[in-house]
C-alpha positions, 0 to 999 in steps of 0.5 A: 889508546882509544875508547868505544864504550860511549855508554858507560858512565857513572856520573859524579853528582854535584856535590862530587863535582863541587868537591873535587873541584872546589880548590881548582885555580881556574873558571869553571862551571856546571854546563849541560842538563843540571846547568840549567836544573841549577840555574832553576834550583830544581831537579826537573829530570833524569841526568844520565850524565855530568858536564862542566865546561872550562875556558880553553886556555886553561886545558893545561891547568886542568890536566895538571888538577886531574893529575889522578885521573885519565882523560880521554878527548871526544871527537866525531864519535872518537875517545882517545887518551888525552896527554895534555896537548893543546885541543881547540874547542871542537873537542870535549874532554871525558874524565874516568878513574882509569882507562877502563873504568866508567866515565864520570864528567865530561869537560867542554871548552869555550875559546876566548880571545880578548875578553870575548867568548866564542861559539864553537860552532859560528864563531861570529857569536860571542860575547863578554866573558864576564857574562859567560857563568851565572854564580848562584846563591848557593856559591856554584857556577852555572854556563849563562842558561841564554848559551847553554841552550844554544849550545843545545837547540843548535845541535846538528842533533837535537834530542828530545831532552834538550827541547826539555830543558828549554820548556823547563827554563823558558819562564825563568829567563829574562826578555833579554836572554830569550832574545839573544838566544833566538837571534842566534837560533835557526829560524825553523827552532825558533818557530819550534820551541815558541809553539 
């Protein structure tokens, strides 16, 4: 079964996705907007949806978690149903009530290979898995914000809110994550979201 309505979401808030999945048995963390809104412990903007990444190896425990809920993977503008087979990172996993009903997470996939992580998009920058989430006083799990923003400043698109998200969190980063992430950014963002 396949999907076209890529706008229909009713998100869940933090504290629905804290809740559902609070007893789940493998790593998992906020990623995407309110990644680096939590990561500040603040609201700095409007989020029109909700993401969470997982490590790719435990797709299957979180099909199996989700057993109440459809899944649908999300690639090249494709949705569709997901039935737990093996999908490697270039795929995210939207998460509804039922087939039809509005979308309420999506779900990115991180590989990792010998207590290293990969990006998707170059998979000769990685790191330590150990540095992958940032755990917060408040007891929930961000994506480090250095690679949150690269996943969005390396886009083949990049939209106005991810320079947004930037320009919010740059203060809070430290010399060595602003580092790494311009090592790892195109030359010509670089010069863009410096000025």
């Amino acid at each position: 079964m396949k999907r076209t309505d890529f706008n229909n979401w009713q998100p869940y808030s933090v504290t629905d996705i804290k809740i559902l999945l609070e007893h789940a048995e493998f790593q998992w963390a906020f990623a995407g907007g309110w990644a680096i809104d939590l990561y500040m412990g603040q609201q700095t903007r409007v989020h029109v949806d909700m993401d969470v990444v997982i490590l790719s190896i435990d797709q299957n425990r979180l099909f199996d978690y989700l057993e109440d809920y459809t899944i649908f993977t999300a690639k090249n503008g494709i949705l569709e149903k997901w039935n737990g087979q093996k999908i490697d990172d270039s795929y995210s996993l939207w998460v509804c009530k039922d087939e039809s009903s509005p979308f309420k997470f999506e779900v990115m996939l991180i590989e990792t290979e010998r207590e290293k992580w990969k990006y998707k998009r170059d998979k000769r920058i990685q790191g330590d898995s150990e540095r992958l989430f940032v755990r917060l006083d408040n007891g929930l799990s961000v994506l480090s914000p250095e690679i949150q923003l690269l996943y969005k400043l390396d886009a083949s698109s990049i939209r106005d809110k991810d320079y947004t998200d930037y320009g919010a969190i740059a203060g809070f980063l430290t010399e060595a994550q602003k580092d790494w992430l311009f090592k790892n950014l195109k030359s010509e963002i670089v010069t863009i979201i410096k000025d």
